[in-house]
Biotite code that builds the C-alpha atoms (Angstrom):
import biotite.structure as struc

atoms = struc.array([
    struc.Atom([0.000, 0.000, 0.000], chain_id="A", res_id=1, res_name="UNK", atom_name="CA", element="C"),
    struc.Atom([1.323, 3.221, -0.884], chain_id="A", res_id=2, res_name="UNK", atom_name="CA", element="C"),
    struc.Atom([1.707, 6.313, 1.803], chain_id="A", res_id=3, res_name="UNK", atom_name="CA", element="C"),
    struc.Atom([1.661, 10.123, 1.597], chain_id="A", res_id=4, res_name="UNK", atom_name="CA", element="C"),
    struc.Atom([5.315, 9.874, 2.047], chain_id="A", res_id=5, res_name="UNK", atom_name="CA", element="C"),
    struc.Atom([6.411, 7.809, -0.748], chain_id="A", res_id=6, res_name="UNK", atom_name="CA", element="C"),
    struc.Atom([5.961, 4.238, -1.880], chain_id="A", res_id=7, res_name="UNK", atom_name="CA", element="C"),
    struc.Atom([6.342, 1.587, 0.771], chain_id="A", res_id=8, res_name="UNK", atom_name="CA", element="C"),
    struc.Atom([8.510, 4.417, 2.643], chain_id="A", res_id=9, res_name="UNK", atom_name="CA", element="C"),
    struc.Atom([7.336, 4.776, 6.388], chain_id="A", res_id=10, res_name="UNK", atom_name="CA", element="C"),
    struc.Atom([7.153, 8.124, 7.857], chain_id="A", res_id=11, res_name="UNK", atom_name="CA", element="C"),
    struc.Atom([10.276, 7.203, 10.554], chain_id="A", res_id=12, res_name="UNK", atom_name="CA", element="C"),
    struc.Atom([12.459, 6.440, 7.953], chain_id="A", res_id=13, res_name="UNK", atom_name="CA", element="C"),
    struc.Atom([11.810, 9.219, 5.437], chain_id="A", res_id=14, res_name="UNK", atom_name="CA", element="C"),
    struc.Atom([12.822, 11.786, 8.747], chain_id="A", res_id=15, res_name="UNK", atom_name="CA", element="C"),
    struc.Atom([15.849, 9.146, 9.161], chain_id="A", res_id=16, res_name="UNK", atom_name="CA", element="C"),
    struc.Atom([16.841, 10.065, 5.510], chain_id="A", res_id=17, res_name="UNK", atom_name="CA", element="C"),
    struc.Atom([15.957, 13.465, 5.601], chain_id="A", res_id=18, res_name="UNK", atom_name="CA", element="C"),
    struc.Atom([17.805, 13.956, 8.420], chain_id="A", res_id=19, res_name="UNK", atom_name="CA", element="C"),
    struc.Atom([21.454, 12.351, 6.899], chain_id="A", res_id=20, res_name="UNK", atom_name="CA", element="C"),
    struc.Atom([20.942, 14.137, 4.169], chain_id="A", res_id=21, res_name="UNK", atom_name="CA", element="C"),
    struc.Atom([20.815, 17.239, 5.957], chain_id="A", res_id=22, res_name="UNK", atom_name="CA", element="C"),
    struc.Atom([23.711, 16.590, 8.110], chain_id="A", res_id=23, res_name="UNK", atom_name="CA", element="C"),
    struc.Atom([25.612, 15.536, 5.210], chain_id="A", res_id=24, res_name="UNK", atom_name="CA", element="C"),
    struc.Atom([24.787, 19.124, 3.078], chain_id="A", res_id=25, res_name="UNK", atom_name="CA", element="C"),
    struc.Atom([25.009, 21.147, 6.686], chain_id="A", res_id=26, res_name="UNK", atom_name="CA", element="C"),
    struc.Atom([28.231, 19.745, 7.288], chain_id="A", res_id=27, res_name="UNK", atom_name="CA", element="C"),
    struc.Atom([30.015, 20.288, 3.599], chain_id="A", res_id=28, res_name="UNK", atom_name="CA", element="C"),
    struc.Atom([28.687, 23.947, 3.563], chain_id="A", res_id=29, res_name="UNK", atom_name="CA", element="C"),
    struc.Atom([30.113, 24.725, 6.790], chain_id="A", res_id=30, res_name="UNK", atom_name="CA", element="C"),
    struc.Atom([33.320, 23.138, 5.702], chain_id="A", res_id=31, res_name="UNK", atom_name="CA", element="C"),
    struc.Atom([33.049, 25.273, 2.159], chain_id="A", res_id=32, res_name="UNK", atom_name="CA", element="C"),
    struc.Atom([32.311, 28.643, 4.434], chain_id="A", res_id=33, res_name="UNK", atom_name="CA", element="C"),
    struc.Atom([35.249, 30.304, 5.401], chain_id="A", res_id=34, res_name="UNK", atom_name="CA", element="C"),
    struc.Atom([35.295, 31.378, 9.163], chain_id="A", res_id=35, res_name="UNK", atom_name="CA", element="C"),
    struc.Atom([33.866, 30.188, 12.108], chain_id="A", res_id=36, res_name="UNK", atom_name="CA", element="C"),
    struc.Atom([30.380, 29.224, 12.167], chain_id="A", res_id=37, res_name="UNK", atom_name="CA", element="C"),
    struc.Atom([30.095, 27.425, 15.297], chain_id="A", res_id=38, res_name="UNK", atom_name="CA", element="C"),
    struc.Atom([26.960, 25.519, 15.955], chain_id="A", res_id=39, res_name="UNK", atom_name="CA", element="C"),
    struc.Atom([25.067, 21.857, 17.238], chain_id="A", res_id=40, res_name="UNK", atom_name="CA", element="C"),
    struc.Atom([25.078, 19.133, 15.065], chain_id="A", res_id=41, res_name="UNK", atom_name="CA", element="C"),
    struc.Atom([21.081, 20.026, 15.461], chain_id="A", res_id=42, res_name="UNK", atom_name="CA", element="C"),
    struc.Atom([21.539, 23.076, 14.299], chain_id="A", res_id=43, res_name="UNK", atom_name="CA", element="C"),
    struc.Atom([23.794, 21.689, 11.195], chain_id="A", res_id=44, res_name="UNK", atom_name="CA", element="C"),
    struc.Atom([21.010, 19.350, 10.121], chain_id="A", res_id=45, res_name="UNK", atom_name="CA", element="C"),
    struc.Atom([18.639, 22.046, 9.732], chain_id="A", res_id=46, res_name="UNK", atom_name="CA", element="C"),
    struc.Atom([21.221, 24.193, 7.904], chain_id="A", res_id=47, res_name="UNK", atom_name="CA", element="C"),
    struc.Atom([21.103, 21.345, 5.425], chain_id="A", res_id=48, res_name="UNK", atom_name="CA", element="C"),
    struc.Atom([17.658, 21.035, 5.385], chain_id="A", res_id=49, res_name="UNK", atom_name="CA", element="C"),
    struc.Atom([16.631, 24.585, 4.545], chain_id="A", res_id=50, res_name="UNK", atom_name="CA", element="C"),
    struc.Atom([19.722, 24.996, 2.479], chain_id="A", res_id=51, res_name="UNK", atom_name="CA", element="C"),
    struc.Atom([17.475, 22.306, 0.530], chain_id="A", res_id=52, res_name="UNK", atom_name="CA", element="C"),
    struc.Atom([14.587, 24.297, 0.314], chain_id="A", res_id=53, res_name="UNK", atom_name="CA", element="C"),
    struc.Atom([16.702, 27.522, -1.095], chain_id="A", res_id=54, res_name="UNK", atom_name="CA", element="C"),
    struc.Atom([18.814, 25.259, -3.265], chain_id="A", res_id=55, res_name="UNK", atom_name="CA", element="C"),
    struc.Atom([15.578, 23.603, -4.579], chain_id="A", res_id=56, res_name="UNK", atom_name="CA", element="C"),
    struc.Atom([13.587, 27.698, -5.237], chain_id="A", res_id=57, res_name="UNK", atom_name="CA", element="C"),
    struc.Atom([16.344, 28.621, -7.101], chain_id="A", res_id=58, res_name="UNK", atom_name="CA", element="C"),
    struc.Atom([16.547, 25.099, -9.358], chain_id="A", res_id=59, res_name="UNK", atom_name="CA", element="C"),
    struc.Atom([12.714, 26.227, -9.458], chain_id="A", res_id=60, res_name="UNK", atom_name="CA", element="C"),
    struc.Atom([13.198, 29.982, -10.750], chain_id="A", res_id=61, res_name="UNK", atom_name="CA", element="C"),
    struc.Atom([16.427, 29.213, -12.804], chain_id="A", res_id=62, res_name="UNK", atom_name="CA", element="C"),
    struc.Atom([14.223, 26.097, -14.602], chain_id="A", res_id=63, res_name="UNK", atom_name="CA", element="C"),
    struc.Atom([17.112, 23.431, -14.625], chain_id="A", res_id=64, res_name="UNK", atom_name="CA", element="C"),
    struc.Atom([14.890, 20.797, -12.960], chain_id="A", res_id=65, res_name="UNK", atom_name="CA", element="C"),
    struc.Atom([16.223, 18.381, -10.472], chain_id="A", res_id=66, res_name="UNK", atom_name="CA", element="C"),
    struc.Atom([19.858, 17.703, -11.818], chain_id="A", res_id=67, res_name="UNK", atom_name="CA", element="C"),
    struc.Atom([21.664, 19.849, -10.077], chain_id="A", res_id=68, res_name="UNK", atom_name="CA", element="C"),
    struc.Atom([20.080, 19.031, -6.813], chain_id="A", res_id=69, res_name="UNK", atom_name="CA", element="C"),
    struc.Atom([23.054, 18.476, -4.221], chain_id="A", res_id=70, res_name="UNK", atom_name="CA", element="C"),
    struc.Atom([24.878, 21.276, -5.623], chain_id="A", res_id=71, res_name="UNK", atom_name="CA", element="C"),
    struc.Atom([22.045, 23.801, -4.818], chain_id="A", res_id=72, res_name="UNK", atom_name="CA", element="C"),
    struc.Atom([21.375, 22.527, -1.648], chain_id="A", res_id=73, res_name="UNK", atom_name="CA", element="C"),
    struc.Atom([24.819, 23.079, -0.591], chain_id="A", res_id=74, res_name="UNK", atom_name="CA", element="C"),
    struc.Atom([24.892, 26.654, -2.130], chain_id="A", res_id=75, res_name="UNK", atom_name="CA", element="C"),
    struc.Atom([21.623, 27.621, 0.096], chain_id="A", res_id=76, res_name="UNK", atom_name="CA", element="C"),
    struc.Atom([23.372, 26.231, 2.763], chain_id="A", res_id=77, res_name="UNK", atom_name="CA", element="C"),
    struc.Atom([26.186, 28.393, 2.225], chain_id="A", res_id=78, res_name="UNK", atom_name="CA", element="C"),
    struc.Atom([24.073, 31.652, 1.403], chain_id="A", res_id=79, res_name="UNK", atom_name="CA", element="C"),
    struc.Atom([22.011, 30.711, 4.742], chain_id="A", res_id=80, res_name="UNK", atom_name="CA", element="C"),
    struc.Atom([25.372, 30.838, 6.504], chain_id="A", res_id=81, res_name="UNK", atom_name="CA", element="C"),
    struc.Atom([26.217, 33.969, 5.010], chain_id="A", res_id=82, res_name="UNK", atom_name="CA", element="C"),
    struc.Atom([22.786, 35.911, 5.189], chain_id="A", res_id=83, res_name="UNK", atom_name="CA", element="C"),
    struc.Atom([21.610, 34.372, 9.160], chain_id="A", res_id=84, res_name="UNK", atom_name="CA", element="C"),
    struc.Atom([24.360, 36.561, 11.164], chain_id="A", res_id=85, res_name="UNK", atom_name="CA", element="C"),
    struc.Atom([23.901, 39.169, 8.935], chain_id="A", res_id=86, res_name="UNK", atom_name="CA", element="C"),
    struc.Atom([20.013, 39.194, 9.700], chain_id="A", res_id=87, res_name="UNK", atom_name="CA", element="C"),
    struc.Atom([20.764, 38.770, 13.244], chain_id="A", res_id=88, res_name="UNK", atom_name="CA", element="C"),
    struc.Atom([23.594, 41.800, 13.533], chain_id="A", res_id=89, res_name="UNK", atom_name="CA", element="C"),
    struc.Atom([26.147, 39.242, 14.050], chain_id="A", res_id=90, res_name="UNK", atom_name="CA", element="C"),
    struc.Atom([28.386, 40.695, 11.340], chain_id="A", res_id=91, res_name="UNK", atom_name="CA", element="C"),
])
């Protein structure tokens, strides 16, 4: 039977995945970023995750589909990690 999540997929293990994935893009943009960015491994995964969501709006404006997916993701990271303290008055 097929789920709102994806085929066969339970709901536990799409977080599971979600959340490696983010780790994995969290952690590679904040070892691409120059300077410190010091934060949880929490925090990191949802770096990745809306670095995801930004990478993902600008595949979506540009129009180049889902091919260049990782690379995005880890390019919102990065602009997340750039823009956050700036929002904040961290500079």
């Amino acid at each position: 039977m097929e789920n709102a999540v994806g085929v066969g997929m339970g709901l536990g293990l799409f977080l599971l995945i979600v959340a490696v994935v983010g780790a994995i893009i969290g952690l590679i943009a904040r070892a691409l970023m120059p300077g410190p960015n010091p934060m949880s491994i929490g925090m990191t995964i949802v770096l990745g995750i809306a670095g995801s969501v930004v990478g993902g709006l600008i595949s979506r404006l540009l129009n180049l589909g889902a091919g260049p997916g990782w690379v995005l993701s880890i390019l919102g990271a990065m602009l997340l990690l750039w823009v956050v303290p700036k929002v904040r008055g961290k500079v």
